[in-house]
C-alpha positions, 0 to 999 in steps of 0.5 A, a space after each residue: 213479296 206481300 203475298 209470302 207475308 200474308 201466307 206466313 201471318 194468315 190464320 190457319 189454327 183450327 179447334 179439334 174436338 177430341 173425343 178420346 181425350 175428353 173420355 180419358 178422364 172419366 175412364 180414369 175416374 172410374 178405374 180409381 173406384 174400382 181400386 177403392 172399392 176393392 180397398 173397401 171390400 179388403 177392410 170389410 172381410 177384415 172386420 167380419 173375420 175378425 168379429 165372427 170366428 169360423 174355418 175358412 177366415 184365412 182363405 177369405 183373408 188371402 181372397 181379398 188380399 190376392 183381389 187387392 193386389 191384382 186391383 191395384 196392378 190392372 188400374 195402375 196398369 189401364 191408367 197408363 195406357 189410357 194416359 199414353 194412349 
């Protein structure tokens, strides 16, 4: 009867060291200065078209745009399967 007790009670847990769950943060770090960079560069063509007056200042515009949006989907699309991962 003592043994079972001293099975039950014994100590068994055992730190583990994870490398991918210490990556996931960064990783996620990194996708959300991709995203910023690309709400920067968005506002940077915004101003330049807007102090220089030139043919192609719609296409730039639309360019940029068009990067944001797929920004914003790949990082919010990498976060979650980084996160679930």
């Amino acid at each position: 009867m003592g043994n079972i007790y001293d099975e039950i009670f014994a100590n068994t847990w055992e730190p583990v060291l994870n490398l991918g769950d210490i990556l996931k943060i960064p990783l996620v770090i990194i996708l959300v200065g991709v995203l910023l960079y690309s709400f920067m560069l968005l506002l940077k063509v915004r101003i330049l078209v807007d102090t220089i007056n030139s043919e192609g200042n719609f296409k730039m515009k639309a360019l940029v745009s068009f990067n944001l949006f797929i920004t914003i989907f790949a990082t919010i699309l990498g976060t979650m399967i980084i996160l679930l991962g």
